[in-house]
Biopython code that builds the backbone (N, CA, C, O; Angstrom):
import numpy as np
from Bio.PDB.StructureBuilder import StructureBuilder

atoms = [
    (1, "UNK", "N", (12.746, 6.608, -10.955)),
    (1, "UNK", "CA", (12.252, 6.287, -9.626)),
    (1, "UNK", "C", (10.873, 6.897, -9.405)),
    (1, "UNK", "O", (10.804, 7.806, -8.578)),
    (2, "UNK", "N", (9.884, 6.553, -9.972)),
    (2, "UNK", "CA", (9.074, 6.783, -10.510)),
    (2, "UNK", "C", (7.564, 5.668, -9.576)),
    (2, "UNK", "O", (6.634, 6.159, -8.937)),
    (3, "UNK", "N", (7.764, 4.451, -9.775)),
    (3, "UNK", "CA", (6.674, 3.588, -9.480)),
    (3, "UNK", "C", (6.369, 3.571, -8.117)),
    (3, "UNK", "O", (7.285, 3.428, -7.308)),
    (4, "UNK", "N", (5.032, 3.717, -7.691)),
    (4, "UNK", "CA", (4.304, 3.774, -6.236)),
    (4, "UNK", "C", (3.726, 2.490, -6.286)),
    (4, "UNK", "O", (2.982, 2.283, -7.245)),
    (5, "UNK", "N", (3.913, 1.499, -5.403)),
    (5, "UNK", "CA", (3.523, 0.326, -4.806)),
    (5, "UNK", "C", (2.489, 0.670, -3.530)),
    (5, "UNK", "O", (3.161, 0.653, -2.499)),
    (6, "UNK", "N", (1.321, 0.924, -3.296)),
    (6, "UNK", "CA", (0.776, 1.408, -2.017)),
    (6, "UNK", "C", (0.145, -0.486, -1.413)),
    (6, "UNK", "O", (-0.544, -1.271, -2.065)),
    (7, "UNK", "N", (0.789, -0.689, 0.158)),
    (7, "UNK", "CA", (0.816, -1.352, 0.564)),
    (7, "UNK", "C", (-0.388, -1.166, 1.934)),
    (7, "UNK", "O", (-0.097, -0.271, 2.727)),
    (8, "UNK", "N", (-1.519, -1.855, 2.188)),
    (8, "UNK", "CA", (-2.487, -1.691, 3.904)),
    (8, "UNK", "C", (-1.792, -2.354, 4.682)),
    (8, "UNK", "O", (-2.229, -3.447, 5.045)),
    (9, "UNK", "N", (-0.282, -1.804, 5.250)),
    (9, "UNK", "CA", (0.336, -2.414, 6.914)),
    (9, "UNK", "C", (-0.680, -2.687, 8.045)),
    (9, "UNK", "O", (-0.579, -3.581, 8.885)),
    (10, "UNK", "N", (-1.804, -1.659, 7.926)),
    (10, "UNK", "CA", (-2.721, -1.535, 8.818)),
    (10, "UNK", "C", (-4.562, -1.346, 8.468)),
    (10, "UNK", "O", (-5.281, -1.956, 7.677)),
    (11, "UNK", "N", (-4.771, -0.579, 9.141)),
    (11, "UNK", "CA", (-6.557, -0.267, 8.252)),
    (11, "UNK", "C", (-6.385, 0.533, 7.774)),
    (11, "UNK", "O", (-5.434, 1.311, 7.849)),
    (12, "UNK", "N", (-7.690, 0.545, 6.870)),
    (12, "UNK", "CA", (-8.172, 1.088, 5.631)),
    (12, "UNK", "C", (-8.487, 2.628, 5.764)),
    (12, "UNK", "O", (-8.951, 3.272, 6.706)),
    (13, "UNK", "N", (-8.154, 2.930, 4.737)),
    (13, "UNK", "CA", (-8.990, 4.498, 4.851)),
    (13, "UNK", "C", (-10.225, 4.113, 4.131)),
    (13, "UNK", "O", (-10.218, 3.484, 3.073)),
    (14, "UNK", "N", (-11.857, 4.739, 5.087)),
    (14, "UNK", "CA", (-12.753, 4.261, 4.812)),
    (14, "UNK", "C", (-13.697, 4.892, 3.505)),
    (14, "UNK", "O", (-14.701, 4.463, 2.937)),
    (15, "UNK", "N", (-12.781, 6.240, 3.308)),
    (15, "UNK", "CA", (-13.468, 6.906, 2.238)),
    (15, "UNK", "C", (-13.111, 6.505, 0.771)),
    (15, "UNK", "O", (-12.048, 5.892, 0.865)),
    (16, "UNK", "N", (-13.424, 6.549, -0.312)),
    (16, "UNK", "CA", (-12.842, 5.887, -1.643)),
    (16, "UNK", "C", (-12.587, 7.298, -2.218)),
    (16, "UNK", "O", (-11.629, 7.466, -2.973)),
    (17, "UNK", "N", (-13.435, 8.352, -1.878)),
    (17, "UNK", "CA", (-12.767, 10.124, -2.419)),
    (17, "UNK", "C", (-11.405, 10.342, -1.809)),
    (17, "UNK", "O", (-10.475, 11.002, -2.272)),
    (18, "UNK", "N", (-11.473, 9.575, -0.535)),
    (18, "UNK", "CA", (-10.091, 10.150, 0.086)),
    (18, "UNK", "C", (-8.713, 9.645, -0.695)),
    (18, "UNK", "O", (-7.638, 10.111, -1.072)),
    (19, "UNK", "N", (-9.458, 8.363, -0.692)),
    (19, "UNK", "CA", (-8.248, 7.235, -1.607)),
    (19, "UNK", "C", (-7.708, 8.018, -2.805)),
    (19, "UNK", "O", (-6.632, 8.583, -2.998)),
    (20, "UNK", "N", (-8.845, 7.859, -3.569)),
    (20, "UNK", "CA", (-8.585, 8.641, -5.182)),
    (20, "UNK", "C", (-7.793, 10.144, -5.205)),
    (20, "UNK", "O", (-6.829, 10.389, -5.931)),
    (21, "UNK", "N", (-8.448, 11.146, -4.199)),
    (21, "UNK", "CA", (-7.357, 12.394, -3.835)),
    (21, "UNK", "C", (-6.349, 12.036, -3.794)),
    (21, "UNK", "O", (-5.491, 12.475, -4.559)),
    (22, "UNK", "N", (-6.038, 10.875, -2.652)),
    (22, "UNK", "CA", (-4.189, 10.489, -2.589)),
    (22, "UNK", "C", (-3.391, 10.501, -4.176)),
    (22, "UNK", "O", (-2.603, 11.306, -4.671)),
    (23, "UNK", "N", (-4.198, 8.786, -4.872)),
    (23, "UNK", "CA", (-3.427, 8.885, -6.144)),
    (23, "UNK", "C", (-3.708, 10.150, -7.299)),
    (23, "UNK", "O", (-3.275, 10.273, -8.445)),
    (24, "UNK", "N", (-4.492, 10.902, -6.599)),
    (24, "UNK", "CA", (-4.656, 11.879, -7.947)),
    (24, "UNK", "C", (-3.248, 12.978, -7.788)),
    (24, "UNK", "O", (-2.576, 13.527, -8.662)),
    (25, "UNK", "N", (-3.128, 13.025, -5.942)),
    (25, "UNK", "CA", (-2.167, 13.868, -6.016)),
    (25, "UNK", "C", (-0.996, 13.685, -6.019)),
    (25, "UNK", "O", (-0.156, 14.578, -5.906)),
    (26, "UNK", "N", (-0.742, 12.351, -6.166)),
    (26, "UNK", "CA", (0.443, 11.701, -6.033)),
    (26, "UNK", "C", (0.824, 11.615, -7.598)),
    (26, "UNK", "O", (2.017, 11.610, -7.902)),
    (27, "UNK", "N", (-0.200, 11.545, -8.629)),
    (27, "UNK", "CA", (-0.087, 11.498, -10.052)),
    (27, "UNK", "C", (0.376, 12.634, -10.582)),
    (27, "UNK", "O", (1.117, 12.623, -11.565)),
    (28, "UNK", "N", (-0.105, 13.988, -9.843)),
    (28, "UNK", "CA", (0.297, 15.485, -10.221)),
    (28, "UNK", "C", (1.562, 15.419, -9.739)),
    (28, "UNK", "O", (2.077, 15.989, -10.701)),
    (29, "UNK", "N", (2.603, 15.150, -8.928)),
    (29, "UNK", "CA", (3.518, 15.074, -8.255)),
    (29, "UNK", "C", (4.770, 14.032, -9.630)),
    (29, "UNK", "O", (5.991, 13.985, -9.475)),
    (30, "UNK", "N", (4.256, 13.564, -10.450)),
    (30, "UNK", "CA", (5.095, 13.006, -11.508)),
    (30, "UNK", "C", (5.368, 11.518, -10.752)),
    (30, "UNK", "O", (6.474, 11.000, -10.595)),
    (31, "UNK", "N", (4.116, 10.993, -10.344)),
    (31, "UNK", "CA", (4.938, 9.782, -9.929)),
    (31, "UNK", "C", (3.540, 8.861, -10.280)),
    (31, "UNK", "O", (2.360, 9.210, -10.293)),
    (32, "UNK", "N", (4.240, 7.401, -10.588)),
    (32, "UNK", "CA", (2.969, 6.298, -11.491)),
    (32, "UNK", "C", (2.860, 5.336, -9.848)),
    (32, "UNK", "O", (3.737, 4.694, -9.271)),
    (33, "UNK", "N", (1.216, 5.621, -9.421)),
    (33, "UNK", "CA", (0.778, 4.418, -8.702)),
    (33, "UNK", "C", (0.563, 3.311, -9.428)),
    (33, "UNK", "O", (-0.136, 3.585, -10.403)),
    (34, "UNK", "N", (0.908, 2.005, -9.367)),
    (34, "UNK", "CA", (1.084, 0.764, -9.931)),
    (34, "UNK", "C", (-0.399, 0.086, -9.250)),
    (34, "UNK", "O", (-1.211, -0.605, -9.865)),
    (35, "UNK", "N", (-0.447, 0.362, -8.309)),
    (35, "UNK", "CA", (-2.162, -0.099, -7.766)),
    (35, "UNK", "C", (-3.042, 0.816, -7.487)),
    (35, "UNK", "O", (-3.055, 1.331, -6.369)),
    (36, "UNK", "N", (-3.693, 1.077, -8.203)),
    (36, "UNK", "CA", (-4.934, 1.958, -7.928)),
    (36, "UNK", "C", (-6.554, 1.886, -7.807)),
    (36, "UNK", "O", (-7.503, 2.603, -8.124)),
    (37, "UNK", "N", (-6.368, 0.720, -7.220)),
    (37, "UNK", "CA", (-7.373, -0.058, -6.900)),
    (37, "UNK", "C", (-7.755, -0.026, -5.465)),
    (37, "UNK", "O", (-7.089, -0.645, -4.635)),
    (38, "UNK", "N", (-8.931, 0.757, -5.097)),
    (38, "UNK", "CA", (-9.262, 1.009, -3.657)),
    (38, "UNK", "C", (-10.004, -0.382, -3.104)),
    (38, "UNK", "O", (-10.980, -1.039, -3.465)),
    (39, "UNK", "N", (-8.858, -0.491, -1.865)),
    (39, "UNK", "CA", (-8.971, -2.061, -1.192)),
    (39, "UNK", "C", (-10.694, -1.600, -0.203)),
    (39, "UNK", "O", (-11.119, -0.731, 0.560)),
    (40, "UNK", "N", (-11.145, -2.827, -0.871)),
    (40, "UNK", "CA", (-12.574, -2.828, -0.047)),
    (40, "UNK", "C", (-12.783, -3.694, 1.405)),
    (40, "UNK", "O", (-13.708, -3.640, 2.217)),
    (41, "UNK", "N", (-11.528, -4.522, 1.396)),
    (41, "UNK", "CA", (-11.703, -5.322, 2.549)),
    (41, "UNK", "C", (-10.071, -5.453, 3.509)),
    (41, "UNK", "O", (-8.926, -5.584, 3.077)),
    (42, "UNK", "N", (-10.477, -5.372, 4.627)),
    (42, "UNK", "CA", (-8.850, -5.478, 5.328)),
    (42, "UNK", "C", (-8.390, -6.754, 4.934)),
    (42, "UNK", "O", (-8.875, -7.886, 4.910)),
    (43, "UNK", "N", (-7.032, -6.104, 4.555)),
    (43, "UNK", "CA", (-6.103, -7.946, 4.301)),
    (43, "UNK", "C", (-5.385, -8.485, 5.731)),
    (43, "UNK", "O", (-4.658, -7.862, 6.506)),
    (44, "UNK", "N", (-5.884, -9.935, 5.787)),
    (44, "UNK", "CA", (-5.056, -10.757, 7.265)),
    (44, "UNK", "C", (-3.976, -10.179, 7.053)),
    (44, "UNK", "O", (-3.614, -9.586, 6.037)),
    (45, "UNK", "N", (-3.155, -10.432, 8.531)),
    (45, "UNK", "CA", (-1.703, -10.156, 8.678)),
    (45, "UNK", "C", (-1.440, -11.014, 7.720)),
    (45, "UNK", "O", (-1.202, -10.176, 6.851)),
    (46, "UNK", "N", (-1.259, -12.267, 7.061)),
    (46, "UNK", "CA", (-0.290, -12.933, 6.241)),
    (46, "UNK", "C", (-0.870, -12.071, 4.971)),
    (46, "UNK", "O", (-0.104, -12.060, 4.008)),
    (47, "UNK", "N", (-1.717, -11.573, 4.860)),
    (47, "UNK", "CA", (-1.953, -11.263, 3.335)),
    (47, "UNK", "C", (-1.147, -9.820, 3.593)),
    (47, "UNK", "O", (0.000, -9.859, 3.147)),
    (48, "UNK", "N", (-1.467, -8.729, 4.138)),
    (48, "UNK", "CA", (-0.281, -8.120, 4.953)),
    (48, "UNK", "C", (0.650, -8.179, 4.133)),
    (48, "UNK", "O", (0.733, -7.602, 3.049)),
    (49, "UNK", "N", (1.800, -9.282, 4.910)),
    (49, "UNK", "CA", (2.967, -9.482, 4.717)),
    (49, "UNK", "C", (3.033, -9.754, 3.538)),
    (49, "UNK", "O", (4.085, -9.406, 3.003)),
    (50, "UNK", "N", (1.948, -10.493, 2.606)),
    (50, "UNK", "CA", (2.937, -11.273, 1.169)),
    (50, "UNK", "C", (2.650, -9.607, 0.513)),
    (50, "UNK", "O", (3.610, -9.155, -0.112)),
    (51, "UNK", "N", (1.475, -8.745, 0.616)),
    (51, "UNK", "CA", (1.884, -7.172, -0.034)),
    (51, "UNK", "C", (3.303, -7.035, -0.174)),
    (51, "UNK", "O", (3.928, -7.221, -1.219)),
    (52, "UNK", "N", (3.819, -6.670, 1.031)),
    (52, "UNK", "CA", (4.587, -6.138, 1.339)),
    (52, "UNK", "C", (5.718, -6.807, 0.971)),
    (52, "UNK", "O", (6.616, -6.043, 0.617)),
    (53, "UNK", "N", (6.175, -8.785, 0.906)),
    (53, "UNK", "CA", (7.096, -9.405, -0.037)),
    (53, "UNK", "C", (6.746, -8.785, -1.064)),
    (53, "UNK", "O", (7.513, -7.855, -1.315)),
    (54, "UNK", "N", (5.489, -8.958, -2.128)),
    (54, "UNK", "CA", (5.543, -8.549, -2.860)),
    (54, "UNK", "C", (6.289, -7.445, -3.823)),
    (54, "UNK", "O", (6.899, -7.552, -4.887)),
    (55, "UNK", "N", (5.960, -6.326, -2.960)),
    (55, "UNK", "CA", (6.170, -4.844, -3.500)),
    (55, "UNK", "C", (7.721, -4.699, -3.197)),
    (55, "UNK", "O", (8.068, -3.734, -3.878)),
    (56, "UNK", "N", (9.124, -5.316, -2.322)),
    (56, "UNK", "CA", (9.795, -5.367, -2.626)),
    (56, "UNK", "C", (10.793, -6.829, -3.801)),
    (56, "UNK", "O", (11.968, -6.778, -4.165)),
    (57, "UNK", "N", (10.081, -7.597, -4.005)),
    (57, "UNK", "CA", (10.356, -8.275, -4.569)),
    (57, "UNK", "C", (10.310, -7.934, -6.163)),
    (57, "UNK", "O", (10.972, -8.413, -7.083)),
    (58, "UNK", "N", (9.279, -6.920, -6.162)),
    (58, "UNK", "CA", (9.033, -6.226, -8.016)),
    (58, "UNK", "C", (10.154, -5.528, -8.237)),
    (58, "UNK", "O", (10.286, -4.545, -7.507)),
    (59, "UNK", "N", (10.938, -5.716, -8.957)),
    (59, "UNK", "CA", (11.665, -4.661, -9.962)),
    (59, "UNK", "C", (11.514, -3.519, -10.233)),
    (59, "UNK", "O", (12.352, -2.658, -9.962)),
    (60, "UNK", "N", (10.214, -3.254, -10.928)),
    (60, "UNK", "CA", (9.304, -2.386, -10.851)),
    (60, "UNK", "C", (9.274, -1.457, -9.603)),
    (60, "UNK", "O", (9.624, -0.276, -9.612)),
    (61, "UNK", "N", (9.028, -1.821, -9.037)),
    (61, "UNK", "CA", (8.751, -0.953, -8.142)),
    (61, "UNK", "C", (9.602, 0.056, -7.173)),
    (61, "UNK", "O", (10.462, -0.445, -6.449)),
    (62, "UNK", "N", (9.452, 0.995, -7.156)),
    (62, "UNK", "CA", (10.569, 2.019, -6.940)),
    (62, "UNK", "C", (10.189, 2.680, -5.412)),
    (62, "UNK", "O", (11.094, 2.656, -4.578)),
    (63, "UNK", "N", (9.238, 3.106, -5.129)),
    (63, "UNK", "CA", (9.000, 3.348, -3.666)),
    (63, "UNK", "C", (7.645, 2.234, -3.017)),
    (63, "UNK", "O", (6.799, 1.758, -3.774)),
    (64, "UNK", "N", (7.667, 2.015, -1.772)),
    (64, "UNK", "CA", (6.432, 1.365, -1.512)),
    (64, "UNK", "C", (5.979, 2.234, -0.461)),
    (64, "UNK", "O", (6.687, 2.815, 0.362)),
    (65, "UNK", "N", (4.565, 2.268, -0.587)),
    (65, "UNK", "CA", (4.073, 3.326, 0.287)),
    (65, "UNK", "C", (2.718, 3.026, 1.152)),
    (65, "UNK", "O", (1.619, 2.780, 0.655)),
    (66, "UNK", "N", (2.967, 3.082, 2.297)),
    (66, "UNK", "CA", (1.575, 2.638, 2.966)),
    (66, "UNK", "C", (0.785, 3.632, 3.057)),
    (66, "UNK", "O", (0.971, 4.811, 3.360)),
    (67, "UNK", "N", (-0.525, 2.775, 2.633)),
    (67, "UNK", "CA", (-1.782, 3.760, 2.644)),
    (67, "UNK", "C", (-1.869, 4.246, 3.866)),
    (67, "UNK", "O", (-1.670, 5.460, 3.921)),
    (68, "UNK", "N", (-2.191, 3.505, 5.274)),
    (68, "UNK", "CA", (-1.797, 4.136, 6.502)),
    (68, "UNK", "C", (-1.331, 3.045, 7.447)),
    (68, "UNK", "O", (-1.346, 1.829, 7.259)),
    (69, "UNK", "N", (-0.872, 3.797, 8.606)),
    (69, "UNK", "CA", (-0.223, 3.352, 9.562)),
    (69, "UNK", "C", (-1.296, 3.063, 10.901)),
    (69, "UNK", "O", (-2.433, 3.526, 10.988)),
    (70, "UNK", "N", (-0.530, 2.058, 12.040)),
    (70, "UNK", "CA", (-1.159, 2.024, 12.859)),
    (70, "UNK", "C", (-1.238, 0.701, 13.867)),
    (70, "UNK", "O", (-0.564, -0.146, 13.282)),
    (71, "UNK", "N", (-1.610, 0.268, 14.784)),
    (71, "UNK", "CA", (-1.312, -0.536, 15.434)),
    (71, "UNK", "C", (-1.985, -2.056, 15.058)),
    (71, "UNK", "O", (-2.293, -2.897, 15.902)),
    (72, "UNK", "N", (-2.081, -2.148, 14.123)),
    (72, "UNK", "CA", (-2.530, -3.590, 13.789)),
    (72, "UNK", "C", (-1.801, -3.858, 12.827)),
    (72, "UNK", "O", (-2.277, -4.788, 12.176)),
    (73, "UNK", "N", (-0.357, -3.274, 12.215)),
    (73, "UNK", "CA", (0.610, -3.129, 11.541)),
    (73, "UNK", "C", (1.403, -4.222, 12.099)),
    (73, "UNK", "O", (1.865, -5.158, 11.447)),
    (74, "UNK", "N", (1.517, -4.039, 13.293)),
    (74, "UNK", "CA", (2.560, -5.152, 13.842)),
    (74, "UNK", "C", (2.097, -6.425, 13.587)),
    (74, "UNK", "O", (2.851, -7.175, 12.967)),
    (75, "UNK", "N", (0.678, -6.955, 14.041)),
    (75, "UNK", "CA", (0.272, -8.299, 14.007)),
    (75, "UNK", "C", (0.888, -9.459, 12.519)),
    (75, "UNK", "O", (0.893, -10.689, 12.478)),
    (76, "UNK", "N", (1.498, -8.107, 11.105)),
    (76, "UNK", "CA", (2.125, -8.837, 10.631)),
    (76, "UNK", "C", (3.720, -9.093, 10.946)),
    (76, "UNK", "O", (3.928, -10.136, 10.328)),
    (77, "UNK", "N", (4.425, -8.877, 11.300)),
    (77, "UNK", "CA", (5.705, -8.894, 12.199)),
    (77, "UNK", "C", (6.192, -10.545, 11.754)),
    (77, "UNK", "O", (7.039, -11.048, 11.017)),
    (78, "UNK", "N", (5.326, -10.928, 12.492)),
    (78, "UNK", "CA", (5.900, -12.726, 12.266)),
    (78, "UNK", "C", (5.704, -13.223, 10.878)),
    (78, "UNK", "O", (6.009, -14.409, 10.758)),
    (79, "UNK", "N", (5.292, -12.658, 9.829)),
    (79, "UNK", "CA", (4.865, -12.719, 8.476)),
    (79, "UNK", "C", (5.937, -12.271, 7.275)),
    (79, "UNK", "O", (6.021, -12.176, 6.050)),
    (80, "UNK", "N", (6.581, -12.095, 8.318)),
    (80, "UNK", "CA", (7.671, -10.660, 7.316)),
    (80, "UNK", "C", (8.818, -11.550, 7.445)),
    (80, "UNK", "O", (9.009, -12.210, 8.466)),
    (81, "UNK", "N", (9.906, -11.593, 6.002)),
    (81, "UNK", "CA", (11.257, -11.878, 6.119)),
    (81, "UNK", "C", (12.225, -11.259, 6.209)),
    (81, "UNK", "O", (13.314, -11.826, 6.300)),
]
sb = StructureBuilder()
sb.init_structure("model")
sb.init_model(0)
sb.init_chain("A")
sb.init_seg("    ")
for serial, (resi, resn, name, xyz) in enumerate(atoms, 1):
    if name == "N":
        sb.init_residue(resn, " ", resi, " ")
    sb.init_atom(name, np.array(xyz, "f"), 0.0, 1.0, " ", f" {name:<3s}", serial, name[0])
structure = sb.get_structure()
């Protein structure tokens, strides 16, 4: 139980040092981020939601974890199954 799925429910963290700290410390912690690719642009609520199908739909994937939280989280709501 091992694999990190990091999902944007909401906005971005705007720093890319901040980003990389996360998975660096999340890597010292014994656990594999599967995306480590710092998102440069906010995803629509439907893009949103298919993340988030996504990351439970993988096998793979063992926790999913949002980069952050916040009130534009909901606008995917109607996106979600």
């Amino acid at each position: 139980m091992n694999n990190v799925f990091i999902v944007t429910p909401s906005y971005l963290i705007k720093n890319k040092r901040d980003f990389n700290a996360g998975i660096k410390q999340l890597t010292s912690l014994g656990f594999n981020v599967l995306n480590q690719e710092f998102p440069q642009a906010l995803p629509s609520p439907q893009e949103k939601a298919n993340q988030i199908h996504g990351a439970f739909a993988d096998p793979g994937v063992d926790i999913i974890l949002a980069l952050r939280g916040g009130y534009s989280a909901m606008k995917s709501l109607p996106y979600l199954d």
